[in-house]
MARFIDREN-582831 format. One line per 10 residues: number of its first residue (from 1); their letters; for each residue x, y, z of C-alpha. Coordinates in steps of 0.02 Angstrom, whole numbers, plus 32768, in hexadecimal, padded with zeros to 4 digits. Each point is the difference from the previous one (the first is absolute). Example, Ala and Ser with C-alpha at 12.3 -4.5 7.8 and 13.67 -1.06 7.14 Angstrom:
<recs>
1 = as = 8267 7F1F 8186 | 8045 80AC 7FDF
</recs>
This chain:
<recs>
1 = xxxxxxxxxx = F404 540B 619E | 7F8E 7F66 7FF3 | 7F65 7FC1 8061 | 7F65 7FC9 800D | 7FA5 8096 7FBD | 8093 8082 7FDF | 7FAB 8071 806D | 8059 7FCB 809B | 8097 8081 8043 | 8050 7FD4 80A6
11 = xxxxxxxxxx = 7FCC 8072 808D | 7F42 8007 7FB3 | 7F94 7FE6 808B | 7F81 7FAF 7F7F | 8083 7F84 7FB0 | 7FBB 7F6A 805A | 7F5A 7FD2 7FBC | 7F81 7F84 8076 | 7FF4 7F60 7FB2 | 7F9F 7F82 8046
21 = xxxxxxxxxx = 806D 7F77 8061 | 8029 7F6C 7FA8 | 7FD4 7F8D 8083 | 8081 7F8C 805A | 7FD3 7F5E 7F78 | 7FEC 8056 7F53 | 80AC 804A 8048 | 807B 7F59 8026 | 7F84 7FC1 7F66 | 8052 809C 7F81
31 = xxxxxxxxxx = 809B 7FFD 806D | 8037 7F44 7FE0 | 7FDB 8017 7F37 | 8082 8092 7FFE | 8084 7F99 8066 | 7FDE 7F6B 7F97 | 8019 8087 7F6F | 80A4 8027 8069 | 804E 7F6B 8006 | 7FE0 7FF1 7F31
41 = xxxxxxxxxx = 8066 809B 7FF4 | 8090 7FC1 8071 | 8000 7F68 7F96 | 8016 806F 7F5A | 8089 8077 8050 | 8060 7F7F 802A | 7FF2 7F95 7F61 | 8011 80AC 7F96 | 8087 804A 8042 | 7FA9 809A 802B
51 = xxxxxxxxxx = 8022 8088 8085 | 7F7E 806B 8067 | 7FFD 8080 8079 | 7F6B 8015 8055 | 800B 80A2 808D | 7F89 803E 8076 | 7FED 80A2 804B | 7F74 8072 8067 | 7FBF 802E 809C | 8029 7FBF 80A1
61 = xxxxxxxxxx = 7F7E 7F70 802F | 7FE0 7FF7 7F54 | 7FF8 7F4B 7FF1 | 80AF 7FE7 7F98 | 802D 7F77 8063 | 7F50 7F98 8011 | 8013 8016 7F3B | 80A2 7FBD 7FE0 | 7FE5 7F7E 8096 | 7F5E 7FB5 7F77
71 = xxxxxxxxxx = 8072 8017 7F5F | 808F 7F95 8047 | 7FA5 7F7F 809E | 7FF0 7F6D 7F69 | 8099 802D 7FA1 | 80B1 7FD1 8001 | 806A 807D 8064 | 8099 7FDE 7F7C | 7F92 8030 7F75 | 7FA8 8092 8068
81 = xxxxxxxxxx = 8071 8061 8050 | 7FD6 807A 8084 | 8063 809B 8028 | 7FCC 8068 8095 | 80BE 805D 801F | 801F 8053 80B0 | 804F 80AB 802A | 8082 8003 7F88 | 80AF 7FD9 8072 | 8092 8091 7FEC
91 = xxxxxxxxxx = 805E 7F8E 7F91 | 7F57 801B 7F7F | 7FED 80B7 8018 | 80A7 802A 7FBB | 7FCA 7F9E 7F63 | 7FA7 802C 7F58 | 7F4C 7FFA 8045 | 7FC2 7F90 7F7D | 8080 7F8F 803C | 7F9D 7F9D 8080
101 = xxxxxxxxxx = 7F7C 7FD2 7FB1 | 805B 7FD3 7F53 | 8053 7F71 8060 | 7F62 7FBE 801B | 7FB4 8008 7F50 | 7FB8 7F55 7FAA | 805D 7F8F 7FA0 | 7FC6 7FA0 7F7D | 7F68 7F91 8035 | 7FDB 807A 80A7
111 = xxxxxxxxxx = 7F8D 806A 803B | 8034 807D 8070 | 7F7A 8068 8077 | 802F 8095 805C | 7FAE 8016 809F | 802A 80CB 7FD5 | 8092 802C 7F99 | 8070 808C 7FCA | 7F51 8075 800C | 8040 8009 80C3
121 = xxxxxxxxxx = 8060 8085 7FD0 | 7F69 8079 7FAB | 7F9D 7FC8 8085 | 8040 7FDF 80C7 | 80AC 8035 7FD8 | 7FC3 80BB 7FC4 | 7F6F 8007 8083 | 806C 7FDF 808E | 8098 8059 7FBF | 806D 7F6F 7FEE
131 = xxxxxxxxxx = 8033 8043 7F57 | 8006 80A5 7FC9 | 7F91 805E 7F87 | 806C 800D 7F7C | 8036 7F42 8009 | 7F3F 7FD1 7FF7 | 7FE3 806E 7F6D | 80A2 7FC2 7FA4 | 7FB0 7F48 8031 | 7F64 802D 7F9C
141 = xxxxxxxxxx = 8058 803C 7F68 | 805B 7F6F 7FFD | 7FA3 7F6F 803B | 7F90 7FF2 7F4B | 80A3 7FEB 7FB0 | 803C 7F79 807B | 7F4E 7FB7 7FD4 | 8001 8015 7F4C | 80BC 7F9B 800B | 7F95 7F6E 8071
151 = xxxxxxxxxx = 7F89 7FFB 7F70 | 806C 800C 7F52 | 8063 7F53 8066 | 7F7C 7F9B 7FE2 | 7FC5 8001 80B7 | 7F41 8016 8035 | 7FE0 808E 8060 | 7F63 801C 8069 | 7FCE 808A 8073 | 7F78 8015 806F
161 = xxxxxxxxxx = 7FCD 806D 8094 | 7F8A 7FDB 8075 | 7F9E 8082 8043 | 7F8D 8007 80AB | 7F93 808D 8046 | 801D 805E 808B | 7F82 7FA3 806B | 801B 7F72 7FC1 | 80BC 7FFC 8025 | 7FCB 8051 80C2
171 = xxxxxxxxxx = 7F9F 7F58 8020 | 8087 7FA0 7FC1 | 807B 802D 807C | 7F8C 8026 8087 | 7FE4 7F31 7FE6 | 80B5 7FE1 7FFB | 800D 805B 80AD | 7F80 7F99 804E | 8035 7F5B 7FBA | 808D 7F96 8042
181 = xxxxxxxxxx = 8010 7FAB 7F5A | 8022 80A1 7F98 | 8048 807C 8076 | 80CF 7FD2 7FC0 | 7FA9 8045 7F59 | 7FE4 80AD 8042 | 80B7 8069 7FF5 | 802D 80AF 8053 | 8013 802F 7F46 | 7F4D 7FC1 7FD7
191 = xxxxxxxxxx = 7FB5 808A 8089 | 8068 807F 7FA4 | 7FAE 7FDB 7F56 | 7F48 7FF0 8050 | 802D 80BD 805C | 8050 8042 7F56 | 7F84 7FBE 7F93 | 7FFD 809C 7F6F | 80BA 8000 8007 | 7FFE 7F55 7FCB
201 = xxxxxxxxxx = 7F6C 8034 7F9E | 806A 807C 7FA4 | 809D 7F9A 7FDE | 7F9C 7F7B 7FC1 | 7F98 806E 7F77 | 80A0 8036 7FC5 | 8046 7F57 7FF5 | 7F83 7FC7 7FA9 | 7FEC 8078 7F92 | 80B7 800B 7FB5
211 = xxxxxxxxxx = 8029 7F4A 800C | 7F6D 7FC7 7FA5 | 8038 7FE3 7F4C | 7FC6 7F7E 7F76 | 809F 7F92 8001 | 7FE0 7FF9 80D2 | 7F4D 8043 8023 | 7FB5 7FEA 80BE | 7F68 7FAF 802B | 7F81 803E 808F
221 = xxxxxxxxxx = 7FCE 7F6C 8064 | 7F6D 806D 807F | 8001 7F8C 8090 | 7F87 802C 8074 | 7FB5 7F47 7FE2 | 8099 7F8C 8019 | 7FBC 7F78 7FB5 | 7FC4 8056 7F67 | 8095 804E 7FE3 | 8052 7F58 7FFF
231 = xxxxxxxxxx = 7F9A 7FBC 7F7B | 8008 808B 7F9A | 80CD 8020 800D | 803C 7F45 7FE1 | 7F6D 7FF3 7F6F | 804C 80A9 7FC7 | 80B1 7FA4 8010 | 7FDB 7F5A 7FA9 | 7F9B 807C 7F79 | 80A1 805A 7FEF
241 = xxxxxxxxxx = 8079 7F70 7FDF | 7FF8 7FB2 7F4F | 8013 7F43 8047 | 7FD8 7F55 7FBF | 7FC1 7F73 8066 | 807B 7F7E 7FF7 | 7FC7 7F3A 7FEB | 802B 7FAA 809F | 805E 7F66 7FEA | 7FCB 7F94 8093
251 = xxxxxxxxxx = 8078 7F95 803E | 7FF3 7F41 8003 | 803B 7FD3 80D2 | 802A 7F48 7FC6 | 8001 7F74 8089 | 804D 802C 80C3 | 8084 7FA2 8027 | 7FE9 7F4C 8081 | 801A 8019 80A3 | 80A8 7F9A 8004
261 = xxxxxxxxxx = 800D 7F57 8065 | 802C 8016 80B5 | 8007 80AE 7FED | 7FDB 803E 80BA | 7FF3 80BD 8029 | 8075 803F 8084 | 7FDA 802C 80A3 | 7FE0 80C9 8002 | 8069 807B 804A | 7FB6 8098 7FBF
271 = xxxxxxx = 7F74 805B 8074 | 7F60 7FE9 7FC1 | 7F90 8096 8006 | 7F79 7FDB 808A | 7F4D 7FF8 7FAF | 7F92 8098 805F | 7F54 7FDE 7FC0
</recs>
């Protein structure tokens, strides 16, 4: 397993190391180099050909989706794709369970996030019993081969987990609770994992432990500082893939068009939208 210091083990109550705070403008400062960076990289996928899959997993109130939310906010959304898959529907359950989320791997020229991925099932899906323990085991033997497959097609594979502390994670949803704006983030299943925290704790040590191989390794992202974390996962990610800035041909716009003679606009018959300020 890989990290900052390869000390860190999830469940460590000293994992997440005090930092001092970037500050809110050498942040957006370090923050708009790496999307800049970003948008280079989309540029060289899609003239390349290549094929990435970038997943997140970790804690509840982790900060998976403020991260992904800064990788793809100045991207193209047909270039970065974003999976975030719901309860899988009857129709899914009866099929192979790598089935869903092959459907949704990158062609050539994409890059394909997923807002958690086929981990669900050594992580929610064995905490809360929606599989049984023999199907989660049999997942973990055979999910580095599934990987190694990803890999050996040509396809980039990154995997990180973000991790939070247990106070940390408390004030997190104690805010979403108080806070109109971030209270449809806070699930029934998201009290479960704050009230089962070592059985989560458990699953994931496992997980991470047999599942981290050198074709498919996982990356600690400690999280405890959102903003740091950011900076160091997508600087980790743009470290990661072996891109080339490509030479941006700017386009010549040429002369607009004359207004033609007599041409007179038509009266309107749409419904304007009334100005409020």
């Amino acid at each position: 397993m890989n990290n900052q210091n390869n000390t860190l083990r999830e469940g460590d109550p000293v994992q997440h190391v005090e930092h001092e705070k970037l500050g809110k403008d050498r942040y957006n400062k370090q923050m708009k180099k790496l999307q800049i960076e970003l948008a280079h990289l989309q540029a060289w996928v899609k003239k390349s050909g290549a094929r990435v899959i970038i997943l997140f997993e970790g804690r509840d109130a982790a900060g998976k989706g403020g991260m992904i939310k800064r990788i793809t906010e100045r991207v193209s959304p047909r270039v970065f794709r974003v999976i975030a898959l719901p309860t899988p529907s009857d129709r899914e359950k009866s099929q192979m369970f790598m089935q869903r989320y092959i459907q949704h791997f990158p062609a050539a020229g994409e890059i394909v996030i997923f807002d958690r991925s086929w981990y669900n099932r050594a992580g929610v899906e064995r905490v809360m019993g929606f599989c049984s323990e023999k199907t989660a085991r049999r997942f973990l033997e055979l999910v580095p081969q599934y990987e190694a497959a990803i890999v050996e097609s040509g396809t980039i594979l990154l995997k990180y987990f973000l991790t939070v502390g247990e106070e940390e994670q408390e004030r997190r949803f104690r805010r979403r609770i108080d806070d109109p704006l971030r209270q449809w983030k806070l699930s029934p299943m998201d009290i479960t994992s704050y009230q089962r925290w070592w059985d989560y704790t458990r699953a994931y040590d496992e997980m991470l432990k047999v599942t981290d191989r050198p074709d498919a390794p996982w990356w600690i992202v400690p999280s405890d500082d959102k903003e740091r974390a950011r900076i160091n996962c997508i600087s980790h990610i743009l470290k990661s893939i072996p891109y080339e800035r490509v030479k941006f041909d700017a386009p010549n716009l040429g002369k607009r068009q004359k207004r033609p003679n007599g041409y007179i606009a038509p009266e309107a018959t749409a419904a304007v939208v009334p100005d409020v300020l």
